[in-house]
C-alpha positions as CSV (number, residue, x, y, z in Angstrom):
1,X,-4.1,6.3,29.7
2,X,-0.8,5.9,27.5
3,X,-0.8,2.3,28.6
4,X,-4.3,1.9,26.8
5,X,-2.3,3.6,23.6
6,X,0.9,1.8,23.5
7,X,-1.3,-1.8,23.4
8,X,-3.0,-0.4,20.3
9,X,-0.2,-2.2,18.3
10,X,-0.9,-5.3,20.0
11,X,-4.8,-5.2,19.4
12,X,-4.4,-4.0,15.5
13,X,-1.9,-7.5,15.4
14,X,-4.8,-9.9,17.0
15,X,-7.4,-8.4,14.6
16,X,-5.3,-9.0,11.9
17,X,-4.4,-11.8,12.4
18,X,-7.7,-13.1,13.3
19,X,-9.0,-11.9,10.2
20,X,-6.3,-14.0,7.8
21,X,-7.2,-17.0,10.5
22,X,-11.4,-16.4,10.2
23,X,-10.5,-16.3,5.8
24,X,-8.5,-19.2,6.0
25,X,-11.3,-21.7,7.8
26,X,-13.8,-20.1,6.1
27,X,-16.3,-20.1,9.4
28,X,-17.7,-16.6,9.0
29,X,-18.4,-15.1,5.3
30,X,-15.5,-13.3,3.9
31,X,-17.3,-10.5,3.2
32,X,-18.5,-10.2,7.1
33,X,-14.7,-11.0,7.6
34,X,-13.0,-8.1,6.0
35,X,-15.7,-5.8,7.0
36,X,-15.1,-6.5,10.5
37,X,-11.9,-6.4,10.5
38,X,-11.0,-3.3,9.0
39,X,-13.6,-1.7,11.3
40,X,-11.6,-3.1,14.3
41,X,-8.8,-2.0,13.4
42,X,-9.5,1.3,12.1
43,X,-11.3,1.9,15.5
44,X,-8.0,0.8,16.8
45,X,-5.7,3.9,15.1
46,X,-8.6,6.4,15.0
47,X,-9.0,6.3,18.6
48,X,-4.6,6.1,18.8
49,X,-4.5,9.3,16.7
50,X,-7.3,11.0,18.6
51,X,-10.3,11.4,16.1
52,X,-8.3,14.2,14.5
53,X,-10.3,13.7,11.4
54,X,-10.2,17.4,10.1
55,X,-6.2,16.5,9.3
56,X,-4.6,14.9,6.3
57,X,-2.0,13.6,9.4
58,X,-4.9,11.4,10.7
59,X,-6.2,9.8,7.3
60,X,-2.8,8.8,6.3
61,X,-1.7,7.7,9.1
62,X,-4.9,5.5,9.2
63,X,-5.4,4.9,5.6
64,X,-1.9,3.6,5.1
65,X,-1.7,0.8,7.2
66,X,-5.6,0.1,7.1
67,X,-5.1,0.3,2.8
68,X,-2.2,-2.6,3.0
69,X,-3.7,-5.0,5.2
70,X,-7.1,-4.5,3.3
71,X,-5.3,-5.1,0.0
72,X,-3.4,-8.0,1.1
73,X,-6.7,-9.8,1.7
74,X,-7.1,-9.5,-2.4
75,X,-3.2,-12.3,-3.1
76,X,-4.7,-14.2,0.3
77,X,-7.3,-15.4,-2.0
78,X,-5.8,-16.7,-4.9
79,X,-2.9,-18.0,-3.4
80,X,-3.2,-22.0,-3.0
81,X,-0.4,-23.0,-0.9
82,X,-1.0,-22.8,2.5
83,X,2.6,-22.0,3.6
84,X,2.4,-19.3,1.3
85,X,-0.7,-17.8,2.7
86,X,0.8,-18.0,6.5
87,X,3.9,-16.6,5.4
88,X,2.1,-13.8,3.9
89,X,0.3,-13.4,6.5
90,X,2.8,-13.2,8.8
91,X,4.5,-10.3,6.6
92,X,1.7,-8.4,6.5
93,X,0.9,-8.4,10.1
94,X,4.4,-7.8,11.5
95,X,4.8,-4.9,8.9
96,X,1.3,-3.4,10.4
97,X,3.0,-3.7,13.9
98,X,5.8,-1.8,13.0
99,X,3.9,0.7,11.4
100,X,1.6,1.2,14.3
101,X,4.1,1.2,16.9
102,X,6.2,4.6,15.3
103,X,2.6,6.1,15.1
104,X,2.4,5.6,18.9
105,X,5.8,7.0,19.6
106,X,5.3,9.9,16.7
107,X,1.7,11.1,18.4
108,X,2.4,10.2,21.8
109,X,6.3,9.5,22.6
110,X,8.0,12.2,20.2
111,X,11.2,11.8,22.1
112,X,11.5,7.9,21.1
113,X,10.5,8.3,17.2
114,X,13.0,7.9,15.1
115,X,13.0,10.5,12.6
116,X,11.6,10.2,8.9
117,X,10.8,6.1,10.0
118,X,7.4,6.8,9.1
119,X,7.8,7.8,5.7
120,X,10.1,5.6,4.8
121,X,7.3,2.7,5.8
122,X,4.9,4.8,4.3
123,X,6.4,4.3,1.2
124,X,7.1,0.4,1.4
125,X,3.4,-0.1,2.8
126,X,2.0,1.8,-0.5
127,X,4.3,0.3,-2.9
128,X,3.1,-2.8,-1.5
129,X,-0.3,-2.1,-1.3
130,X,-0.1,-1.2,-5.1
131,X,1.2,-4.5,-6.2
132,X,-1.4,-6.1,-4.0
133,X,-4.5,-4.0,-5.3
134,X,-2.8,-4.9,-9.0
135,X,-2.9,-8.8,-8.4
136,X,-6.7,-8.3,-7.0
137,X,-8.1,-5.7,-10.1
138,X,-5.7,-8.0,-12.6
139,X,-7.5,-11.0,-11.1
140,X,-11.4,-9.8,-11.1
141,X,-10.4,-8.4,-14.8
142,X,-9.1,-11.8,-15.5
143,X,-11.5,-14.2,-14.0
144,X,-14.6,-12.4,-13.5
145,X,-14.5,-9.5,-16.1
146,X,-14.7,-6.4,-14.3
147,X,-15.1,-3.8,-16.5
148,X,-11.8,-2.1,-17.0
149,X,-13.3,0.9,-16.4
150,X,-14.4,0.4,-13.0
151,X,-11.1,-0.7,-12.1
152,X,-9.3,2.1,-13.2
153,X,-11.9,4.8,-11.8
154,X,-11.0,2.7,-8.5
155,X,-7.4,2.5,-9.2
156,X,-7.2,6.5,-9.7
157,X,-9.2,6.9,-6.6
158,X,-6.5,5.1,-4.3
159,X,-3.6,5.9,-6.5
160,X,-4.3,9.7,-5.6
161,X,-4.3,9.4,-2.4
162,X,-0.9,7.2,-2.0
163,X,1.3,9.4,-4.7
164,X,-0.6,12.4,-2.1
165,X,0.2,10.6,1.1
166,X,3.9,9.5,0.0
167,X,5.0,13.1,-0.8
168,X,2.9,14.7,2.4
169,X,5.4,11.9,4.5
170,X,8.5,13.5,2.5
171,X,7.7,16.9,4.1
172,X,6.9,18.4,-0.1
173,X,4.7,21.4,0.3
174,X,0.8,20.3,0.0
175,X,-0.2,22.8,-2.9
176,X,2.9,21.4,-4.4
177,X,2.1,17.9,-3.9
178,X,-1.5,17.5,-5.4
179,X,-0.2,18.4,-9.2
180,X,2.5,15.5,-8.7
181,X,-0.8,13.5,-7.1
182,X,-3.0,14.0,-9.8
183,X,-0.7,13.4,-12.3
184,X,0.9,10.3,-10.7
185,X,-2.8,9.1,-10.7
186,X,-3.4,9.4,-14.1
187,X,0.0,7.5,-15.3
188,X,0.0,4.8,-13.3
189,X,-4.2,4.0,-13.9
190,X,-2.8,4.7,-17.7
191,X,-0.3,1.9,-16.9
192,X,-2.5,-0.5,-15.3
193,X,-5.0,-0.1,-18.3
194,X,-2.3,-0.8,-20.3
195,X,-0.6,-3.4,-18.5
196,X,-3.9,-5.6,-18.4
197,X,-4.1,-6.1,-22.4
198,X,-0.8,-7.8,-22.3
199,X,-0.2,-11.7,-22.8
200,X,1.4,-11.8,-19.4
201,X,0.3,-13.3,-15.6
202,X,-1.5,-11.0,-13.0
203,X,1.5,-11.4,-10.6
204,X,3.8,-10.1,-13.3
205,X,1.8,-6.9,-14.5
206,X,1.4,-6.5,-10.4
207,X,5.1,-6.4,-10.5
208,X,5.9,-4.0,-13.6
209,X,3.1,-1.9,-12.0
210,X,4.8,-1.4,-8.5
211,X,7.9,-0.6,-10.1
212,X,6.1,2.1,-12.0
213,X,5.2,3.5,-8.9
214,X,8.2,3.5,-6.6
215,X,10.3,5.2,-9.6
216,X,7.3,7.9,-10.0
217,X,7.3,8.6,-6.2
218,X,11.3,8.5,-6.2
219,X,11.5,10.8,-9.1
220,X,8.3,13.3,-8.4
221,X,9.8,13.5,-4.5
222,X,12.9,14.6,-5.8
223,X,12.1,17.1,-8.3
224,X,9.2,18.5,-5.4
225,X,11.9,19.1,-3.0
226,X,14.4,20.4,-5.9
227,X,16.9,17.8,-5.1
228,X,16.6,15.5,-8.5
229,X,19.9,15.8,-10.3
230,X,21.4,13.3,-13.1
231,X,22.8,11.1,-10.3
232,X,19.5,10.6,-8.7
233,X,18.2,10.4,-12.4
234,X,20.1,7.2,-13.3
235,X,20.3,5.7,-9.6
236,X,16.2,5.2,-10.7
237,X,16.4,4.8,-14.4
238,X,19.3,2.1,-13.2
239,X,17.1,0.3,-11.4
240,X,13.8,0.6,-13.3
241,X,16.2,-1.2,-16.2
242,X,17.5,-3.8,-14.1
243,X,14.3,-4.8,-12.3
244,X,12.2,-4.7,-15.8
245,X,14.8,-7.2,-17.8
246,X,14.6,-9.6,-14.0
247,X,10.6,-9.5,-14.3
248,X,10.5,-10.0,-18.2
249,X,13.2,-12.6,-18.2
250,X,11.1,-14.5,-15.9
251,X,8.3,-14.3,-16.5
252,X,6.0,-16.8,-18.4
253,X,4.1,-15.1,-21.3
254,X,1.0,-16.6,-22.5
């Protein structure tokens, strides 16, 4: 039976990846494409993590890595280079693997997980996910004209659950989380409403958005667990500096 478990990794790669194959030649509708996929795959990890579905353990450990490869599909679509479609494609799948195969050894082979690998990934997966769901709702606002509201009742939606899911990871206390959750929410949505009436490209806003979040989930960790202190304080204001000037400085403005 564990050997059915341990291939789960294997069969959430070949779904994956035949889903970026299926959207690049175009032979089944995308819509049928992404659909089927993320069913696949979520049967995949439900049936890996036992159907527990009356735990917050189970949704985030399905909803993380089943939320980044669905919201990688979004820069799969407006990217026009081929090369850069396979290589993200390739990033996106082996990062799914990894991610699946320390869920295997966290629900099935304790003695082999390394500990706090999963959150750690966590947070990479959601921080990417985030700038990936940014270049999609940037996009539709950009070329189709979503209404900005829409987006942002969809972006609080998700946003809740990764600011919830990041700190659950970090072991902060579940009552105590769901302030920092709800308030994360709001900000970054805030943000992205913002962000989407400047004069700058959809892969830049994407950008400042993402860095948004990894210092909010840095910062709101910290201060959950009651270990922010000045040095932790600057380490992240450092850094939120640094990477703002790189993405302003290079970034074309309209």
């Amino acid at each position: 039976m564990i050997l059915l478990y341990r291939l789960s990794s294997f069969a959430v790669v070949l779904f994956a990846g035949l889903g970026f194959f299926l959207l690049s030649v175009q032979w089944v509708h995308p819509y049928v494409t992404i659909v089927s996929c993320a069913l696949l795959v979520g049967v995949v990890l439900g049936r890996l993590l036992g159907w527990h579905v009356k735990t917050f353990q189970f949704w985030h450990l399905l909803g993380t890595p089943l939320l980044f490869l669905l919201s990688s599909f979004g820069p799969f679509f407006l990217l026009e280079n081929d090369l850069s479609k396979l290589l993200l494609a390739v990033v996106v799948v082996g990062l799914v693997f990894f991610f699946v195969e320390h869920v295997f050894s966290f629900t099935h082979l304790p003695m082999n997980y390394q500990p706090f690998t999963l959150e750690y990934l966590s947070q990479l997966l959601h921080i990417l996910s985030v700038f990936s769901l940014s270049i999609l709702g940037f996009g539709l606002s950009l070329f189709l004209h979503t209404p900005l509201w829409f987006l942002s009742f969809l972006f609080f939606l998700i946003l809740f659950f990764i600011v919830y899911g990041t700190l659950w990871a970090g072991k902060v206390d579940p009552l105590r989380a769901r302030p920092y959750a709800f308030a994360g929410a709001l900000l970054i949505t805030e943000l992205f409403a913002v962000l989407s009436f400047l004069p700058t490209g959809f892969y830049t806003n994407a950008a400042f958005l993402s860095l948004g979040v990894y210092v909010f989930l840095g910062l709101s960790r910290a201060h959950a667990l009651h270990k922010l202190s000045h040095e932790v304080f600057r380490r992240y204001l450092s850094v939120f500096i640094i990477l703002s000037l790189v993405i302003t400085l290079t970034s074309q403005w309209v």
